[in-house]
N, CA, C and O atoms as CSV, one atom per row, in Angstrom:
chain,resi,resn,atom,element,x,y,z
A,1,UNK,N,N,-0.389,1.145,13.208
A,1,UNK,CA,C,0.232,0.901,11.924
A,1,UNK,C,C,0.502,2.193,11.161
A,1,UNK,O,O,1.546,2.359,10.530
A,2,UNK,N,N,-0.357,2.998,11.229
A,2,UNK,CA,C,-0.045,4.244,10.635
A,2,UNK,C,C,1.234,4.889,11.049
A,2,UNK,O,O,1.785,5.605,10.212
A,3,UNK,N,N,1.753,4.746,12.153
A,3,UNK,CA,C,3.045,5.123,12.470
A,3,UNK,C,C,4.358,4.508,11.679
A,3,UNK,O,O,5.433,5.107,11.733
A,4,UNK,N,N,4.211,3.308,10.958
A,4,UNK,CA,C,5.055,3.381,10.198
A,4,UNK,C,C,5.468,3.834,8.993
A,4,UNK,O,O,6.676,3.806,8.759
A,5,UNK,N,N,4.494,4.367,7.937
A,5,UNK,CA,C,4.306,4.917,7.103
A,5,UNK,C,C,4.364,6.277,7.423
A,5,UNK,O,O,3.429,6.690,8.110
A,6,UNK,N,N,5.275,7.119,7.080
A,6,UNK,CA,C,5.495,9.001,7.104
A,6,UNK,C,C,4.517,9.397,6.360
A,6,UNK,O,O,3.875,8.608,5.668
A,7,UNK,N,N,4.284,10.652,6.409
A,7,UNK,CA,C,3.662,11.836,4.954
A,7,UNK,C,C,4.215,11.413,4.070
A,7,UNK,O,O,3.552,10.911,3.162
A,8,UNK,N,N,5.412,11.447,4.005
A,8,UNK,CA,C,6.774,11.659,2.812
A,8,UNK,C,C,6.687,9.964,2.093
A,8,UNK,O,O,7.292,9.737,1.045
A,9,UNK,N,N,5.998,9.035,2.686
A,9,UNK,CA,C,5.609,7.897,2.188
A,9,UNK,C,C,4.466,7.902,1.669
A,9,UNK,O,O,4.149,7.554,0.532
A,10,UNK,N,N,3.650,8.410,2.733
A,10,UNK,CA,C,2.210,8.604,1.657
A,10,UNK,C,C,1.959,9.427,0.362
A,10,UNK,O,O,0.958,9.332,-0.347
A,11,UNK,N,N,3.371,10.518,0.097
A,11,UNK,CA,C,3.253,11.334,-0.820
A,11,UNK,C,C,3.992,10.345,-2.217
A,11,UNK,O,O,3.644,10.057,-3.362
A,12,UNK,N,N,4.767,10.162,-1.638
A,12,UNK,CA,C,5.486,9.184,-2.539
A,12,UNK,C,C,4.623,8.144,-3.163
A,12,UNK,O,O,4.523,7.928,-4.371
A,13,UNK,N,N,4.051,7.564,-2.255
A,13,UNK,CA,C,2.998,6.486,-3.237
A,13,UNK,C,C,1.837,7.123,-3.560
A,13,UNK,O,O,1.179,6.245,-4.117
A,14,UNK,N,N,1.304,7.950,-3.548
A,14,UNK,CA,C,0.415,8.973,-4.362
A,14,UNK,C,C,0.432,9.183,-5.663
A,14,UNK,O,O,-0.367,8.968,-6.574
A,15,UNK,N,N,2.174,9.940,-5.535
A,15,UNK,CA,C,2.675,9.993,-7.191
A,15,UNK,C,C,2.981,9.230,-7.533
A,15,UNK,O,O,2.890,9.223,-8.760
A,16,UNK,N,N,3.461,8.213,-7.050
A,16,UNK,CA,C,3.659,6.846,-7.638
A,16,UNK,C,C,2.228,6.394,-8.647
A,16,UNK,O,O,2.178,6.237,-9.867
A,17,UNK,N,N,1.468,6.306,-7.920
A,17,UNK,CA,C,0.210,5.885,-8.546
A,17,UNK,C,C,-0.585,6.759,-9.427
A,17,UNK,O,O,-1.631,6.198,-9.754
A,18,UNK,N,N,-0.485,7.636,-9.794
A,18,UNK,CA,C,-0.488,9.235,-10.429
A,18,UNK,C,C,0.301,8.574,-11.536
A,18,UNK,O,O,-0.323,7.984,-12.419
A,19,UNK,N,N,1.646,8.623,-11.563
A,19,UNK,CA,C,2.098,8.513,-12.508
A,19,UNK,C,C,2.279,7.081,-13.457
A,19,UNK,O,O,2.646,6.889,-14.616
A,20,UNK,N,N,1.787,6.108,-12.246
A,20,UNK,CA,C,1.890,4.774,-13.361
A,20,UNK,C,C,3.114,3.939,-13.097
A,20,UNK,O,O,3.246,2.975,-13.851
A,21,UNK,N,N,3.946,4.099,-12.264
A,21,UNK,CA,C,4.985,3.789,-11.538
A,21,UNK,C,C,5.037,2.376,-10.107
A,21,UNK,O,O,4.294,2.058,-9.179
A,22,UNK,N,N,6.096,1.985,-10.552
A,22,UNK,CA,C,5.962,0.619,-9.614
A,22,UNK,C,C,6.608,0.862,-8.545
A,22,UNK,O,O,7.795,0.761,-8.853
A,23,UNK,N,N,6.493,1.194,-7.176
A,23,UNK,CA,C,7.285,0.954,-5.880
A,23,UNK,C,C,6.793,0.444,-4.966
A,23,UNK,O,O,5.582,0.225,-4.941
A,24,UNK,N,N,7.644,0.107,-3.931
A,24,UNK,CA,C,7.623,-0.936,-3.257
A,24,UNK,C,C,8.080,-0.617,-1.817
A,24,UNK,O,O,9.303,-0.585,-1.683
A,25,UNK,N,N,7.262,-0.349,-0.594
A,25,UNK,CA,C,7.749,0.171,0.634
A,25,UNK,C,C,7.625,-1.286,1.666
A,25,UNK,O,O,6.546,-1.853,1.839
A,26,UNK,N,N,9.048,-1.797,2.353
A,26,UNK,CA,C,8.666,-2.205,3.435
A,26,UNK,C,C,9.202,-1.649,4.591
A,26,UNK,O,O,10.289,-1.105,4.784
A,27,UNK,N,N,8.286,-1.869,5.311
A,27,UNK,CA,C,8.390,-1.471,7.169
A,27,UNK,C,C,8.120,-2.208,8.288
A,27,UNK,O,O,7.078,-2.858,8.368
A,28,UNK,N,N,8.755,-2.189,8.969
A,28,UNK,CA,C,8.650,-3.451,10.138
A,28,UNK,C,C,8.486,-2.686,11.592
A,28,UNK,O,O,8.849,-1.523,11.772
A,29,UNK,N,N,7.914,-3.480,12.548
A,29,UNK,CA,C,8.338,-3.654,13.778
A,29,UNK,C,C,7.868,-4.906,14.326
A,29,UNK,O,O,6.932,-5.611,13.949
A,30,UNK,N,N,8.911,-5.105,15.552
A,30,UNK,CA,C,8.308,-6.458,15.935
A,30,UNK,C,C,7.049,-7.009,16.684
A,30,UNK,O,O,6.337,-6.784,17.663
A,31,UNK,N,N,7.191,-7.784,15.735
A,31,UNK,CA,C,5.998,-8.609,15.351
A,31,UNK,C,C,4.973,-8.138,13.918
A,31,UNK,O,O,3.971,-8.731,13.517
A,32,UNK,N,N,5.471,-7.159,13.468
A,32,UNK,CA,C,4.404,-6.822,12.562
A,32,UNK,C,C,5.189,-6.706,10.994
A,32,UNK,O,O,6.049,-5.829,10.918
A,33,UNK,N,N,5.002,-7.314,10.093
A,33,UNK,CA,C,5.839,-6.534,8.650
A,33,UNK,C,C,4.535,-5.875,7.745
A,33,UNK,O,O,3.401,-6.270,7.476
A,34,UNK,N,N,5.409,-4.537,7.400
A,34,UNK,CA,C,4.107,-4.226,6.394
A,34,UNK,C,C,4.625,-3.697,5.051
A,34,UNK,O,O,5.384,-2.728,5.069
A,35,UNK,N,N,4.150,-4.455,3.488
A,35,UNK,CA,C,4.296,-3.946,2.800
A,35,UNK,C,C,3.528,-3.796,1.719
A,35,UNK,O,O,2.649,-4.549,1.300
A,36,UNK,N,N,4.035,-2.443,1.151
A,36,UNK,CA,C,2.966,-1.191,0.456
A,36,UNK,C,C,3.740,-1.480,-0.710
A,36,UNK,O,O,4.967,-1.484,-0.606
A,37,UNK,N,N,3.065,-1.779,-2.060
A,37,UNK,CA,C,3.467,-1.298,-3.112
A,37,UNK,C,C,2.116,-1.248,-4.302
A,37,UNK,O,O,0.967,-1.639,-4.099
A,38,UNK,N,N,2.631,-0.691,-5.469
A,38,UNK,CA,C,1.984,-0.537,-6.451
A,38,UNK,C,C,2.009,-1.497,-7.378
A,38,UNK,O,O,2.997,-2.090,-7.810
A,39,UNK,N,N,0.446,-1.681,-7.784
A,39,UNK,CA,C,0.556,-2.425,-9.033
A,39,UNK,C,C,-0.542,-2.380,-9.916
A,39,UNK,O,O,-1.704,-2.233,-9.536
A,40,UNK,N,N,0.016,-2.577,-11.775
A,40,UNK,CA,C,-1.281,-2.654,-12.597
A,40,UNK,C,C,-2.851,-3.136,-12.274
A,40,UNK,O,O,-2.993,-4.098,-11.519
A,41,UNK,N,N,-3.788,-2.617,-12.720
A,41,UNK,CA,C,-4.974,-2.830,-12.566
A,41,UNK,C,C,-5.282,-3.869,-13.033
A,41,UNK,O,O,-4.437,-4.058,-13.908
A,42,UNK,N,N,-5.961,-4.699,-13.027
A,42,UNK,CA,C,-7.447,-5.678,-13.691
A,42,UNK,C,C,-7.697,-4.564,-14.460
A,42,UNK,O,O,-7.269,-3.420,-14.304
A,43,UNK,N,N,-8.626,-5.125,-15.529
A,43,UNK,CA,C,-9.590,-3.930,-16.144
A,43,UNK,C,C,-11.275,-3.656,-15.165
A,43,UNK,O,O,-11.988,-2.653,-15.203
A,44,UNK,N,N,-11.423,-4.539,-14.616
A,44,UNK,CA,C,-12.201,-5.138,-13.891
A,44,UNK,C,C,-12.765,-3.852,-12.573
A,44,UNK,O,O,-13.894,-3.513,-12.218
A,45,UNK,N,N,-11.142,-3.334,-12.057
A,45,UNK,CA,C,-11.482,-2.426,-11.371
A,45,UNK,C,C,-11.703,-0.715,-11.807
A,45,UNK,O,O,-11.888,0.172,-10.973
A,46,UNK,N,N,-11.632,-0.503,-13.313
A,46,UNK,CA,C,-11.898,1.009,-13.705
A,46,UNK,C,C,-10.636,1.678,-13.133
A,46,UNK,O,O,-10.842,2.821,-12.725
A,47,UNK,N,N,-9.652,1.322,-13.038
A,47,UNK,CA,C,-8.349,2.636,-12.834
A,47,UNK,C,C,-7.181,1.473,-13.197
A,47,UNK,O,O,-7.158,0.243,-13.231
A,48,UNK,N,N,-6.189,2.608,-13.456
A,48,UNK,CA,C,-4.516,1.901,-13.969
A,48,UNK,C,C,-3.731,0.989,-12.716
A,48,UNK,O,O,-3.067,-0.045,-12.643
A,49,UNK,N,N,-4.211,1.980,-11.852
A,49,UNK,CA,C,-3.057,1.373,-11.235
A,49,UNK,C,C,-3.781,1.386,-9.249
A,49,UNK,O,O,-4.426,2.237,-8.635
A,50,UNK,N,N,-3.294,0.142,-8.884
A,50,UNK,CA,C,-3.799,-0.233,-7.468
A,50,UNK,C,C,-2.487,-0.159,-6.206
A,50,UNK,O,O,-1.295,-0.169,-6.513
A,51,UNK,N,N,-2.919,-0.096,-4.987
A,51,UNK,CA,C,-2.046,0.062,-3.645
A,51,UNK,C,C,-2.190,-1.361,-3.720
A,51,UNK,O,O,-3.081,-1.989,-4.292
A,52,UNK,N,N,-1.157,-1.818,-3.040
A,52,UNK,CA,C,-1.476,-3.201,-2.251
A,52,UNK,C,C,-1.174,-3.362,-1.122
A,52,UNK,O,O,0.030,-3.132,-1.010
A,53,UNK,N,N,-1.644,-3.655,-0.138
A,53,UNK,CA,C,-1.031,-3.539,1.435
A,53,UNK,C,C,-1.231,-4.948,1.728
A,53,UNK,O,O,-2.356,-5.446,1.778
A,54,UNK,N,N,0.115,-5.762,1.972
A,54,UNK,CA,C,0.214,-6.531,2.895
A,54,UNK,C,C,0.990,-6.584,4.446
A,54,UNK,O,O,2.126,-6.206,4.732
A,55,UNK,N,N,0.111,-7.097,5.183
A,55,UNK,CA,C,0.622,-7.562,6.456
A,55,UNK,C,C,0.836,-8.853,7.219
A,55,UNK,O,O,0.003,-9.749,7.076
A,56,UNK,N,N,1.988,-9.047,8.100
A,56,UNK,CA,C,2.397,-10.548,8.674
A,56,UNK,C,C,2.447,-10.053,9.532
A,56,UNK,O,O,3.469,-9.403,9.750
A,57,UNK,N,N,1.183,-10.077,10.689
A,57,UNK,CA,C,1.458,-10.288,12.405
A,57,UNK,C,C,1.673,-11.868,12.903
A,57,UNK,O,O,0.666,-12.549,13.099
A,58,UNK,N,N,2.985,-12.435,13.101
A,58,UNK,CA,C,3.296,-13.459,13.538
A,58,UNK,C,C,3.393,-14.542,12.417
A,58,UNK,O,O,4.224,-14.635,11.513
A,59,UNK,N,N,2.247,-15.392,12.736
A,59,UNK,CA,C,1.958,-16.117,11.655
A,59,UNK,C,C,0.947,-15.946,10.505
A,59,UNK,O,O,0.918,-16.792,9.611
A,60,UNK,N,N,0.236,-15.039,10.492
A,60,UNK,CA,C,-1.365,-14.279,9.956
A,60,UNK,C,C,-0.264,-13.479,8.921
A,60,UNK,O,O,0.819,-12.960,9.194
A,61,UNK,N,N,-0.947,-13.587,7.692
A,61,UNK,CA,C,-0.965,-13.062,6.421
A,61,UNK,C,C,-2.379,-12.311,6.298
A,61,UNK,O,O,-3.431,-12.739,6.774
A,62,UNK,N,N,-2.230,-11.160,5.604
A,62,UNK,CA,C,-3.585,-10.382,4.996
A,62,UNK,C,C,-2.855,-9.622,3.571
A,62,UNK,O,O,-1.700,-9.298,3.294
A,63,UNK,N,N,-4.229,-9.531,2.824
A,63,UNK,CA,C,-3.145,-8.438,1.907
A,63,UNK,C,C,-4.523,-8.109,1.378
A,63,UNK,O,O,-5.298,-9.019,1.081
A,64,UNK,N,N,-4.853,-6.827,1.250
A,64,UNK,CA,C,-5.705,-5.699,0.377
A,64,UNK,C,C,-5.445,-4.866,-0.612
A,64,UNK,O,O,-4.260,-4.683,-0.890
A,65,UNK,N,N,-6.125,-4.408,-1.112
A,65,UNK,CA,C,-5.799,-3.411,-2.989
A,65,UNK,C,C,-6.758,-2.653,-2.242
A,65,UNK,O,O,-7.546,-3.005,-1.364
A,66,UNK,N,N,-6.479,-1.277,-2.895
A,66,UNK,CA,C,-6.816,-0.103,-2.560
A,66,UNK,C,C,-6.818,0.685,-4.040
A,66,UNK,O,O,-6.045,0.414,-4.959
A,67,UNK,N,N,-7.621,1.486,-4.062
A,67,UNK,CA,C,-7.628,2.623,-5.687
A,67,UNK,C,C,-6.785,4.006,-5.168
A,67,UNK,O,O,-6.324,4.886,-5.894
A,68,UNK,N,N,-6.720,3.910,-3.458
A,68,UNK,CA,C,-6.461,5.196,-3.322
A,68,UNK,C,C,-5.531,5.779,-2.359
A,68,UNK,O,O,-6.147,5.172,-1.483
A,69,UNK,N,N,-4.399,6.542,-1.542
A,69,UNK,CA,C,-3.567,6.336,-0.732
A,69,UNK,C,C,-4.977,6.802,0.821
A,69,UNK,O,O,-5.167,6.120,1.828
A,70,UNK,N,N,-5.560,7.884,0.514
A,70,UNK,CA,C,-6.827,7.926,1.269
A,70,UNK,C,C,-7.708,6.774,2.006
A,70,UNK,O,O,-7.881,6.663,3.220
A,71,UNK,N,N,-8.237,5.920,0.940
A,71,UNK,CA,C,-8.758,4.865,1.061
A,71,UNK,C,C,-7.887,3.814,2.027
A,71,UNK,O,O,-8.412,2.949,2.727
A,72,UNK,N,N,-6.579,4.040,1.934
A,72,UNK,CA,C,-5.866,2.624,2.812
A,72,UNK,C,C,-5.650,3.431,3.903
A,72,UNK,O,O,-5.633,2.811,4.966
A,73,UNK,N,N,-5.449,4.832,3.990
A,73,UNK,CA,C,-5.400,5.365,5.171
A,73,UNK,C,C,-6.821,4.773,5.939
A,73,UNK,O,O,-6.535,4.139,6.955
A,74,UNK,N,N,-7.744,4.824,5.762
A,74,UNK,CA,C,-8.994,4.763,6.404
A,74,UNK,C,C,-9.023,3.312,6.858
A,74,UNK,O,O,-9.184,3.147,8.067
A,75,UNK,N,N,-8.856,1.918,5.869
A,75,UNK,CA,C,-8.626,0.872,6.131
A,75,UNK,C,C,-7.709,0.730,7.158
A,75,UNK,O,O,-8.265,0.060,8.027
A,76,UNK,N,N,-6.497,1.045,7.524
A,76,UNK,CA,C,-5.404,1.404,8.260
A,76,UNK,C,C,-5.598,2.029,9.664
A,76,UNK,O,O,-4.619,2.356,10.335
């Protein structure tokens, strides 16, 4: 999975989240969709702004929040 996501994506949603900013990455291959975007916090979690990574292998849905582009690398 990491192969679909570049540097130049991970940098991008970095500052994205740095700055407080909403984007939205999808990427595919078959059988797999994956998408990355940003969004406001809960107060719940102590920071502004969260990753969200969802994935659809086939029929399987998942989706995780992340505080950090690091952190989903590692999940990832």
């Amino acid at each position: 999975m990491r192969r679909l996501l570049t540097q130049n994506d991970l940098t991008y949603l970095q500052s994205a989240l740095e700055a407080g900013r909403f984007v939205l990455m999808e990427r595919e291959l078959p059988g797999l969709r994956l998408t990355v975007s940003t969004a406001a916090a809960p107060p719940v979690w102590g920071v502004p702004m969260l990753i969200r990574l969802e994935r659809v292998r086939g029929h399987i849905y998942s989706t995780q929040y992340f505080q950090s582009v690091e952190e989903m690398i590692r999940y990832i």
